[in-house]
N, C-alpha and C positions, 0 to 999 in steps of 0.2 A: 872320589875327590871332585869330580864334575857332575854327577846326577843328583849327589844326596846335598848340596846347599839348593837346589831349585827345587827338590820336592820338601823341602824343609825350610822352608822361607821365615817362617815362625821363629825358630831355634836357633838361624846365624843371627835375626836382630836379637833375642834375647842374651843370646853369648856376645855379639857385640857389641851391645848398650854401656856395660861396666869398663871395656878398653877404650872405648871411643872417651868419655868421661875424663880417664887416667890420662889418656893422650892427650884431652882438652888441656885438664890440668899442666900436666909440664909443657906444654905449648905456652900456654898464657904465661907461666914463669920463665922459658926460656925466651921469649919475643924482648922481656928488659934486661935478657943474662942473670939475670935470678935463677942459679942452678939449684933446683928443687927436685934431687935425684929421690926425695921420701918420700913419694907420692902414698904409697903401699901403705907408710903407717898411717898416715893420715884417711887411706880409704877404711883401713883398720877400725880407727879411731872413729870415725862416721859409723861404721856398722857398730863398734858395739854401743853407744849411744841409743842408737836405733834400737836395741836387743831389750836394754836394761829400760827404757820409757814403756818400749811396747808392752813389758809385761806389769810397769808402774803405773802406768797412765793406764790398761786398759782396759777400763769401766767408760772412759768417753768416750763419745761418738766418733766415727772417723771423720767425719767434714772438720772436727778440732783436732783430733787427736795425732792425724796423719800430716797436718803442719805444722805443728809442735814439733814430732821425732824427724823431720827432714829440716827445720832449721837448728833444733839443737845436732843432729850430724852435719852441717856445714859449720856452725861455727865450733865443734868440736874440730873437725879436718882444720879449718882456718888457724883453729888457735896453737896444733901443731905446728903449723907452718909458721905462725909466727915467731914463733920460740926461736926459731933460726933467723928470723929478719930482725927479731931485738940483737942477737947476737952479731949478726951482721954489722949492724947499723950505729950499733953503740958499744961494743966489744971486738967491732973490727977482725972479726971471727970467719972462718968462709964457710959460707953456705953448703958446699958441697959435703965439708966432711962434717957438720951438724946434723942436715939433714937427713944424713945415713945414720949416725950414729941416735938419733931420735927415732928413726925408723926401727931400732934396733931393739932400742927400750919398749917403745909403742908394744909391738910384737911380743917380750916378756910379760907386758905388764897383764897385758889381753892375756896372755896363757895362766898367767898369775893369779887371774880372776875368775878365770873359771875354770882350773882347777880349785876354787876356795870361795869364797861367799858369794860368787854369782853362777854356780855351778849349777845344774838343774837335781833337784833331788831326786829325779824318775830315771836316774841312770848313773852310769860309775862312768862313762864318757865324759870328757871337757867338754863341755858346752852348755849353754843358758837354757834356764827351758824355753817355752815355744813364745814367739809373743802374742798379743790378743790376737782375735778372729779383725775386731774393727781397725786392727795397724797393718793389717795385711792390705796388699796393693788387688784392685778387681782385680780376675782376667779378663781380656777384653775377645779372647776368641778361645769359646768352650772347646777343650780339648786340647789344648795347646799350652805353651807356658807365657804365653803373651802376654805382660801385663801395664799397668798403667806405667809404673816406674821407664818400660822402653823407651816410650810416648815423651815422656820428662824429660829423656836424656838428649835427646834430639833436638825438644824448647830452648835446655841450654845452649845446645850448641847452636842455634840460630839468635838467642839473645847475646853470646858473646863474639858470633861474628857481626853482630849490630853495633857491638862496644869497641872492635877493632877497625871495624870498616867507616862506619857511620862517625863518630864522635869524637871529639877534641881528645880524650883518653890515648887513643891509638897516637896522636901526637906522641905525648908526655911519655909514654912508656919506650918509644922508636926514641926520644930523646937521654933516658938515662942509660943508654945503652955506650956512651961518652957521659959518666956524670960528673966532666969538670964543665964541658960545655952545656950541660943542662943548666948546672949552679950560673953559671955567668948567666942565663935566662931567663934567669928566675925562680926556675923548675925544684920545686923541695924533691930530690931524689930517693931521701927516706919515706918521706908520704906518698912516691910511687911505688918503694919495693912493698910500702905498707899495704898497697891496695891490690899488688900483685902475689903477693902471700897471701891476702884474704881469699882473694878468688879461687888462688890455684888448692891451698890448701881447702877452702870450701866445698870444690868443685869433687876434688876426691872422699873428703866427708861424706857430702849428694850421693857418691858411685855405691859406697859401702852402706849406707842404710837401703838404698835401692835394691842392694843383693840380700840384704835380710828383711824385707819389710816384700819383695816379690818372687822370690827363688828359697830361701833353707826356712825362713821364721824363725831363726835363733844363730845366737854366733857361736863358731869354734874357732879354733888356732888355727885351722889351717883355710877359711873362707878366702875364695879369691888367690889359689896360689897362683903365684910370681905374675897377678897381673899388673903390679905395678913395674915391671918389669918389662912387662911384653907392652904396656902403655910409654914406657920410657921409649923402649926402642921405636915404637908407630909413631 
């Protein structure tokens, strides 16, 4: 418990790249009360984007190939998350039990898939097969499972404590947290939960292709257990 995280320095950032992400995630949702408890499906959703590009896409180079499968897994996470801010916002719906209940299908649908046409044909196991050599993230320290994806996750989180510290943003979002007194402000309180589902479910997309694209190279059902879970609770 105390010797083997210091002689293992490598392996708690690599293990803790994906929760810190998760964490990011419901943080930035929970800062406007956008109860965004599906973080999970949404990292889901990122990773298998990630799964099914890397083996579509990959004939292209990684300098293209590897920005392509990490914005289509953000705006894959993102557009889960939306699905609960339309409901929210315009069906007057509450986020909390949406967002579970999407986390729920998310999770079938991924099993759904491969068990059945994204299933890898080198095996009777659920899972895609492996993605390209060029969607794979370097390592950055031979021998270790260190890889760029850690490196990313940490960018994020200093580009979104820039977004909450630094910029007019962190206003608006501290504001719809009362969004009668934001409306009397001015404040469109939909176009804040809009940019705050973007992010959070984004951010989780990011965590899940991160875990397939520098750690398995293919997805299964069970990628990532309960760390949206263990990111909720951190």
């Amino acid at each position: 418990l105390f010797t083997w995280p210091l002689q293992n320095l490598t392996e708690v950032l690599v293990t803790a790249a994906p929760l810190l992400l998760l964490a990011l995630s419901v943080m930035v949702a929970f800062r406007a009360r956008f109860w965004n408890i599906g973080a999970h499906g949404q990292f889901i959703a990122g990773g298998l984007a990630a799964a099914v590009l890397g083996v579509q896409l990959g004939a292209l180079p990684s300098v293209v190939l590897m920005p392509i499968i990490l914005a289509a897994s953000w705006l894959m996470g993102a557009g889960v998350a939306l699905i609960s801010w339309f409901l929210k916002v315009k069906r007057n719906q509450d986020e909390v039990l949406t967002t579970i209940l999407i986390w729920s299908a998310v999770l079938l649908l991924n099993a759904g898939l491969l068990t059945g046409p994204l299933r890898s044909p080198f095996t009777t196991y659920p899972q895609s097969q492996e993605i390209s050599v060029n969607a794979e993230y370097p390592i950055l320290l031979p021998g270790t499972r260190l890889h760029l994806g850690t490196i990313l996750s940490f960018v994020i989180l200093a580009v979104v404590w820039f977004m909450f510290s630094k910029t007019t943003f962190k206003t608006r979002v501290i504001a719809v947290t009362s969004p009668r007194v934001a409306t009397l402000e001015g404040i469109s309180v939909s176009r804040v939960y809009f940019w705050v589902a973007f992010l959070s479910g984004g951010i989780a997309g990011f965590a899940g292709a991160n875990e397939v694209m520098g750690i398995l190279h293919y997805m299964t059902p069970f990628v990532g257990p309960n760390y949206g879970l263990v990111g909720l609770a951190t």
